[in-house]
C-alpha positions as CSV (number, residue, x, y, z in Angstrom):
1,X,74.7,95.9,104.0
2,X,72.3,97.6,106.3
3,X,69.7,95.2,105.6
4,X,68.9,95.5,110.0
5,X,68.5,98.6,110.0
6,X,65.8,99.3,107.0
7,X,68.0,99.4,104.0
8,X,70.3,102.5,105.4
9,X,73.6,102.6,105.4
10,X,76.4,103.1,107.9
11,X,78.2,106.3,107.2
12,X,81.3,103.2,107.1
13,X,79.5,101.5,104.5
14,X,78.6,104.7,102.4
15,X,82.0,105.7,102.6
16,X,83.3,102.3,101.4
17,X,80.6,101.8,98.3
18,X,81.6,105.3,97.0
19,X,85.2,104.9,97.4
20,X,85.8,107.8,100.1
21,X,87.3,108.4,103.1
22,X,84.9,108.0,106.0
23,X,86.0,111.3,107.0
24,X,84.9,112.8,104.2
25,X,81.6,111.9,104.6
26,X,81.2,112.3,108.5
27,X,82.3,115.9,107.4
28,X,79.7,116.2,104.5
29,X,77.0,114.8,107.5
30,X,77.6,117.6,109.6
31,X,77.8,119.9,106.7
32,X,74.4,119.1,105.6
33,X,75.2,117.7,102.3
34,X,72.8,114.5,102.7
35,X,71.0,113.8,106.0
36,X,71.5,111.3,107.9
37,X,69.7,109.6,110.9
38,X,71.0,108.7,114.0
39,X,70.6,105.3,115.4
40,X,72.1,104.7,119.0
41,X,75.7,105.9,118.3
42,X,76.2,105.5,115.0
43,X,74.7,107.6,112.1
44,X,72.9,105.9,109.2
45,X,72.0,107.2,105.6
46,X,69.4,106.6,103.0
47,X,71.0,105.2,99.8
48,X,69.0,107.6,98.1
49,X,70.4,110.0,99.6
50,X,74.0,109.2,98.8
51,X,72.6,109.3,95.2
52,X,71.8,112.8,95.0
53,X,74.0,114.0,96.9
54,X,76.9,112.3,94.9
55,X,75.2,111.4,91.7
56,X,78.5,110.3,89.5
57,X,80.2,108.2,92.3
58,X,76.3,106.6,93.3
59,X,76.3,105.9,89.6
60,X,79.5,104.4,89.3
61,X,79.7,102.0,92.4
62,X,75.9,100.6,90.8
63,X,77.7,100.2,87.6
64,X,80.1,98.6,88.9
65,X,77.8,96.2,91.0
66,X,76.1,95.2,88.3
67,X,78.3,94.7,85.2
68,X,81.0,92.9,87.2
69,X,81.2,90.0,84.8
70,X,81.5,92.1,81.6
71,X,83.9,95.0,83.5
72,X,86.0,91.5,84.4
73,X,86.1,90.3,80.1
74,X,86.5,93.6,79.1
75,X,89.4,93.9,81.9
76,X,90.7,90.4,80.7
77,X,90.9,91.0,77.2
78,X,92.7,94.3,77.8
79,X,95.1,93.2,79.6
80,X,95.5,90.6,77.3
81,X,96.4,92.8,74.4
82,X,98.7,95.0,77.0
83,X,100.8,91.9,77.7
84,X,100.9,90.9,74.2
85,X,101.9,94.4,74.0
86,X,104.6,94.3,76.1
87,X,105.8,90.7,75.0
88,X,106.3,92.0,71.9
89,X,108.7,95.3,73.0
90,X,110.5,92.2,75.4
91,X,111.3,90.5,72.1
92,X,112.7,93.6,70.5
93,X,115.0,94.7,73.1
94,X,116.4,91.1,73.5
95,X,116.9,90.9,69.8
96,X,118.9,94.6,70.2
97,X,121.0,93.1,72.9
98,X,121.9,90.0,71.0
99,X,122.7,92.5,67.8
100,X,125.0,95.0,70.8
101,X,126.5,92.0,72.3
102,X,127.8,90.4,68.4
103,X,129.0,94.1,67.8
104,X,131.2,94.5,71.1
105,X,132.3,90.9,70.4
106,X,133.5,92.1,67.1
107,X,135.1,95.2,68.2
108,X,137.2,93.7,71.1
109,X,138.5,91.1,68.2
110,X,139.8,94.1,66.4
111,X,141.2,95.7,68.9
112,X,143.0,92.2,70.4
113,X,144.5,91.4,66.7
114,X,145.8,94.9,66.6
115,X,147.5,95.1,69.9
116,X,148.9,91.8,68.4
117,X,149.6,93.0,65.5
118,X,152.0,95.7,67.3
119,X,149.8,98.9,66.0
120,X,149.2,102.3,67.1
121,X,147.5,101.2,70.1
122,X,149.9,99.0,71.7
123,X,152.7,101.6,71.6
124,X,150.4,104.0,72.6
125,X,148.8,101.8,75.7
126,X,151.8,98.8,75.9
C-alpha cells in the first residue's frame, strides 16, 4: 500500500483503510481537511495525515490491523455462545410444536367421537 510512492497513500486506499467512500474523502481533499499531494493524476496522502484528520476511524482501522487474531477468538467465541443461544430457543419452540400438535390431535378426537356420537354438533353442522 503505497510503498512506491514514499509510504503515502492513494486517496482509493485511504478511503478503503478507513472504511469511507472515496468520495467523501476527494471532497474532504478539496475542502482542506488533510492535505494531500499530487502525483501525476492522482492525489496521494500522508498517513499521518489521515490520523489527525480522522483520529477515531485512523485508530480503529490500526486496531484492527493489529489485533486480527484476538478480534477473530473473541469473534469466535461470541458467536459461539450466540448459536448456542439460538440452538437452545430452536429446541424450545420445537418442543412447543410437538406439545400444539398432541393438543390439536386431541381436540379433533373429541370433536370426531362427538359427531359420532350424534351430539350437538352434528345436528348443528350434519
Amino acid at each position: 500500500m503505497g510503498d512506491d510512492i514514499g509510504g503515502k497513500l492513494s486517496l482509493t486506499e485511504a478511503a478503503e483503510l478507513l472504511e469511507v467512500p472515496k468520495p467523501t474523502i476527494s471532497r474532504h481533499r478539496k475542502q482542506g481537511k488533510f492535505s494531500a499531494e499530487k502525483i501525476g493524476n492522482a492525489y496521494y496522502v500522508e498517513p499521518s495525515e489521515l490520523a489527525r484528520a480522522y483520529p477515531d476511524k485512523w485508530a480503529s482501522s490500526q486496531r484492527d490491523k493489529s489485533e486480527p487474531h484476538q478480534m477473530m477468538s473473541d469473534d469466535t467465541a461470541e458467536k459461539d455462545k450466540e448459536i448456542a443461544h439460538l440452538q437452545a430457543l430452536l429446541e424450545a419452540k420445537d418442543e412447543n410444536l410437538k406439545d400444539l400438535r398432541d393438543q390439536l390431535r386431541s381436540v379433533n378426537a373429541r370433536l370426531e367421537d362427538h359427531t359420532k356420537k350424534g351430539g350437538w354438533f352434528s345436528r348443528l353442522f350434519g
